[in-house]
C-alpha positions as CSV (number, residue, x, y, z in Angstrom):
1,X,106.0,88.4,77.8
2,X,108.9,90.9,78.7
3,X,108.7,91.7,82.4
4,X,109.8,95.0,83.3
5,X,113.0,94.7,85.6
6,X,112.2,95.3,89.6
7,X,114.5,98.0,90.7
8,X,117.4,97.4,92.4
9,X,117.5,98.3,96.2
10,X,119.9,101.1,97.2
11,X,121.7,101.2,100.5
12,X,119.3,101.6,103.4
13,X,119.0,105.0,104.6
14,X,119.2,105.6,108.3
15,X,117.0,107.7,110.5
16,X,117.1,109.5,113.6
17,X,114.0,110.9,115.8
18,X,114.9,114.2,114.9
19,X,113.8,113.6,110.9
20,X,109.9,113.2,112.6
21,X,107.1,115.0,114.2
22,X,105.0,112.2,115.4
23,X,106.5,108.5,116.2
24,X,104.0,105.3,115.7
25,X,103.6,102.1,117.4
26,X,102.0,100.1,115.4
27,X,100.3,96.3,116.6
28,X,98.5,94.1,113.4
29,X,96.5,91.6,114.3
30,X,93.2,89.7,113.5
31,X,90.3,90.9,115.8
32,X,91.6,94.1,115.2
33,X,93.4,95.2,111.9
34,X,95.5,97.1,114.1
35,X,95.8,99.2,116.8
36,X,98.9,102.1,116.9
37,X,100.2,104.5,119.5
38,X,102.1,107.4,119.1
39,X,104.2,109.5,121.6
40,X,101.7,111.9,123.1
41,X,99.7,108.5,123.9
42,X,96.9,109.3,121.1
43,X,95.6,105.6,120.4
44,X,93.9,105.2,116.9
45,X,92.4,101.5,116.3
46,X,90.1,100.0,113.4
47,X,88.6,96.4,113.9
48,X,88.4,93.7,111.1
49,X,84.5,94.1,111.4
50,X,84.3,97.8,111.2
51,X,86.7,97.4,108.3
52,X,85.0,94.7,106.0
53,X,81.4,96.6,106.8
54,X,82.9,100.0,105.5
55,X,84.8,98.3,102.6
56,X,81.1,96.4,101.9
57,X,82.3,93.1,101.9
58,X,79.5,92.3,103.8
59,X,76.8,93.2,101.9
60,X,78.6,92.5,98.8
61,X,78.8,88.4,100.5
62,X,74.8,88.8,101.0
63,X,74.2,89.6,97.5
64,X,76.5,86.9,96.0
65,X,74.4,84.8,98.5
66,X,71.5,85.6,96.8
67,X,72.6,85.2,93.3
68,X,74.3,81.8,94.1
69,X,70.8,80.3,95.4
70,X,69.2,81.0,92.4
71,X,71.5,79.1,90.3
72,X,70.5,75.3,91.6
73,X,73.8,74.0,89.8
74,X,76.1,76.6,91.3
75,X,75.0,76.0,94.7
76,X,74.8,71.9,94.4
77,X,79.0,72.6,93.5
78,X,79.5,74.7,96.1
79,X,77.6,72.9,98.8
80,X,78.6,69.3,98.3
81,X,82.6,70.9,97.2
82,X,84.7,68.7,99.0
83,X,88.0,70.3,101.5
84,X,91.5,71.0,100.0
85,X,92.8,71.9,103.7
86,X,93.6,68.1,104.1
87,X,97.0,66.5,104.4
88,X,95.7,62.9,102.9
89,X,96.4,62.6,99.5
90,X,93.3,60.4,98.6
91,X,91.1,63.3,100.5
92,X,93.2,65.9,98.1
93,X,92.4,63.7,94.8
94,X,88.4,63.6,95.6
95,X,88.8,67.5,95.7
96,X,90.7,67.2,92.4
97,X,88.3,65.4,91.0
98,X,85.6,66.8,91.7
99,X,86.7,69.9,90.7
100,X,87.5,69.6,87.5
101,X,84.1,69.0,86.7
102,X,82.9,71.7,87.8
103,X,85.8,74.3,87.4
104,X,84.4,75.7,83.9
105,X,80.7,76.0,85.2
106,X,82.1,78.1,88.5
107,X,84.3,80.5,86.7
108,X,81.9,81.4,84.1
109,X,79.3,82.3,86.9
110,X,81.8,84.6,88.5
111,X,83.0,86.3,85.5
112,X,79.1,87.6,84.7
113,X,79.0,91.5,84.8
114,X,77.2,91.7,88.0
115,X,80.0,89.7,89.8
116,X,82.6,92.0,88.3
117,X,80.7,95.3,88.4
118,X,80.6,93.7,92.6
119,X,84.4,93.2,92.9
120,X,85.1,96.6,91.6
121,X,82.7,98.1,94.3
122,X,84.3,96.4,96.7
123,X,88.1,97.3,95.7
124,X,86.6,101.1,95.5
125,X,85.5,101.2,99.0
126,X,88.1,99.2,100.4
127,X,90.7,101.9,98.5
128,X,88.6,104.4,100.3
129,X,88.6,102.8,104.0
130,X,93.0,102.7,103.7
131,X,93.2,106.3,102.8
132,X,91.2,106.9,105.7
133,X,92.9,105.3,108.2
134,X,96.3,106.4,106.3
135,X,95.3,109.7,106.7
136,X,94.1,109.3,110.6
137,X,97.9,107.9,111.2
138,X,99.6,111.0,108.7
139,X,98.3,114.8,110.0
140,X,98.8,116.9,107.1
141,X,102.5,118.8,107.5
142,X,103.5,115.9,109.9
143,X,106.2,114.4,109.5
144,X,105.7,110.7,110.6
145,X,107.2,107.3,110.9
146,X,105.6,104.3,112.0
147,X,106.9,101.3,113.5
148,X,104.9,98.5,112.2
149,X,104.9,95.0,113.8
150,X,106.2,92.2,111.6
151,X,102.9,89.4,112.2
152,X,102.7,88.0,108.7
153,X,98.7,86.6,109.4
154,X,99.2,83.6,107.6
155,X,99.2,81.7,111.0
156,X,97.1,78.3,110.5
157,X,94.8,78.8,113.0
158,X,93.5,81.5,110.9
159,X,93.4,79.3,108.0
160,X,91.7,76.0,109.9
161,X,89.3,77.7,111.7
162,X,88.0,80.3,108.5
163,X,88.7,83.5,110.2
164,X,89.0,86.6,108.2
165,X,92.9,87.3,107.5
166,X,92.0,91.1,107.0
167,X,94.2,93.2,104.5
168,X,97.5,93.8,107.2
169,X,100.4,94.1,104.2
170,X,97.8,95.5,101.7
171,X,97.5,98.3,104.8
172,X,101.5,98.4,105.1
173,X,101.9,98.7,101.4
174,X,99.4,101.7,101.4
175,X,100.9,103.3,104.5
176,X,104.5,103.2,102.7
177,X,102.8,105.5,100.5
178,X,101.5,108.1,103.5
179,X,104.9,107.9,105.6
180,X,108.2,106.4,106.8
181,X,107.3,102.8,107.6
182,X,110.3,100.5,109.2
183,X,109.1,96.7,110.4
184,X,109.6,95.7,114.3
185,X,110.1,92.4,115.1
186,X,107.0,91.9,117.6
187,X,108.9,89.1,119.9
188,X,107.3,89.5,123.5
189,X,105.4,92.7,122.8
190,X,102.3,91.6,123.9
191,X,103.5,89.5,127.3
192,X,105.8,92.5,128.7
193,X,104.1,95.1,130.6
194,X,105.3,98.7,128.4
195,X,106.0,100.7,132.1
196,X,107.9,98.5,134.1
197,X,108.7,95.8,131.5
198,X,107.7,92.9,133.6
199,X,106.0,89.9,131.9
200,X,102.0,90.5,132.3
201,X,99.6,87.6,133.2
202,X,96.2,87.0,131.7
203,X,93.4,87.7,133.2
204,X,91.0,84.7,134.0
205,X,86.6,85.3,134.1
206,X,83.5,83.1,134.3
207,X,81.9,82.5,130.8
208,X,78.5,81.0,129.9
209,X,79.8,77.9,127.5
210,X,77.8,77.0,124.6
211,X,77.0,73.9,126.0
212,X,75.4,76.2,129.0
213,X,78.3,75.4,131.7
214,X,79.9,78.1,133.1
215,X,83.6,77.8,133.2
216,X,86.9,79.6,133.9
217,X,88.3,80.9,131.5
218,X,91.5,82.8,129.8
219,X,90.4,86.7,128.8
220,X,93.0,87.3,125.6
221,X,92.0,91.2,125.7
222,X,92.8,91.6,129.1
223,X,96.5,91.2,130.9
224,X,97.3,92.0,134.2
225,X,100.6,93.0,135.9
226,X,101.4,91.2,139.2
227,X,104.5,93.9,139.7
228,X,104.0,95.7,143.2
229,X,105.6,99.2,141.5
230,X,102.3,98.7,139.1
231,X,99.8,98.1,141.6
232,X,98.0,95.4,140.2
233,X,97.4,97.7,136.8
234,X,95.6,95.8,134.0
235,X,95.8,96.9,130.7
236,X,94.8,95.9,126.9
237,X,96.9,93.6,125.0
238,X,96.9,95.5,122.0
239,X,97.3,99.2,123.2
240,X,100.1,97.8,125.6
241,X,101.8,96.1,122.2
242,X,101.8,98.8,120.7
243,X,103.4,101.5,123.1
244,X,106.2,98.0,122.9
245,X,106.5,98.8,119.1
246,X,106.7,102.3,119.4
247,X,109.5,102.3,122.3
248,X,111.7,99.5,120.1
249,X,110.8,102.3,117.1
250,X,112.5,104.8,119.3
251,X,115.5,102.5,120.6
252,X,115.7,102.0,116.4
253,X,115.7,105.5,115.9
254,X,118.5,106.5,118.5
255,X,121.0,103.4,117.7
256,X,120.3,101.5,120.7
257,X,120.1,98.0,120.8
258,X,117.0,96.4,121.6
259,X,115.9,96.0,125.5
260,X,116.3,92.9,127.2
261,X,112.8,92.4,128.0
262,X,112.1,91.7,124.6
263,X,114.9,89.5,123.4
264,X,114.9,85.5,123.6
265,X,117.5,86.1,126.8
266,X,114.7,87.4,129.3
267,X,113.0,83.9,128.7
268,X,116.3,82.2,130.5
């Protein structure tokens, strides 16, 4: 099959802040799916939960609950399916094996019309829920860049431990389509305090533990800055990243190089 040649990339255009109205700041991340700060310090934010319950994927996990538990063979395979996040080989060749037995019987179940008439919901809504938030970022007769942070959420963590990876360069892709978008490295963002670009410190509370001690320990949300000009000021993680990506936007934007505070020298 005769692929259609990708385009070839022309020289890279260069921007100044005087080709935009409104300047973004924009921090991706997993709790939240991002949270972005423009110049007049206007904060929008949408969390991964808020996200996946508008797109439906919540209900639409429910439902294919409910269809896989009356299917006794479907749910045995699923149940009893063995891990592929393994680094053993013999542990990788079970899963092999005991896949391919049941590999034929799985995709037929989820190419039935009720699973496909579900996916297409779901890609509906979820087109619906971008526009949205492109449209919260874009005023109409705007014109706007964003600085978007570079996190790639494919961080193994993520992977080990089953959280959701949310849709972070589907949302980029779709943004490209609403504005100027240009990529920030996020190095230091979130450890250096945006006013007086001092390295914040987190902020430590008492938490019940599940096994009902209470212990000490670190808040992630939560930094605090120990500079005397700051006055013990603590402030989010993720609106303080974000006022960091839109001031590097800025530095961008004017031909300046980036500040010191967020290069691999201010760790000497």
């Amino acid at each position: 099959m005769m692929r259609k040649p990708k385009k070839e990339a022309g020289p890279a255009r260069t921007y100044t802040e005087k080709d935009f109205d409104v300047v973004w700041g924009l921090d991706p991340g997993r709790r939240d799916m991002f949270v972005a700060t423009n110049q007049f310090e206007e904060s929008v934010s949408c969390s991964s939960k808020e996200f996946y319950e508008e797109a439906r994927y919540t209900k639409a996990k429910q439902k294919i609950k409910g269809w896989q538990d009356r299917h006794p063979k479907v749910l045995e395979a699923i149940r009893n399916m063995r891990t592929k996040k393994t680094a053993s080989p013999e542990k990788l060749k079970v899963y092999i094996a005991f896949m391919t037995q049941r590999m034929d019987l799985l995709l037929r179940s989820s190419q039935l019309k009720p699973f496909r008439r579900l996916r297409f919901r779901i890609f509906l809504f979820m087109t619906k829920k971008l526009r949205q938030l492109c449209e919260r970022l874009t005023p109409r007769g705007k014109r706007v860049v964003v600085g978007f942070g570079d996190w790639s959420n494919q961080d193994v963590a993520g992977i080990i431990k089953k959280s959701p990876a949310g849709l972070v360069k589907v949302f980029e892709r779709e943004l490209a389509r609403y504005c100027t978008v240009i990529p920030i490295a996020e190095y230091r963002t979130s450890k250096v305090h945006f006013e007086c670009q001092r390295q914040l410190k987190n902020q430590y509370s008492q938490r019940l533990c599940r096994d009902g001690e209470i212990r000490t320990q670190k808040v992630h949300s939560v930094l605090h800055c120990l500079n005397n000009g700051c006055r013990g000021m603590t402030v989010n993680r993720d609106v303080n990243a974000s006022r960091n990506m839109r001031r590097l936007l800025e530095c961008k934007l004017r031909g300046q190089d980036r500040p010191l505070a967020y290069t691999r020298q201010a760790r000497a």
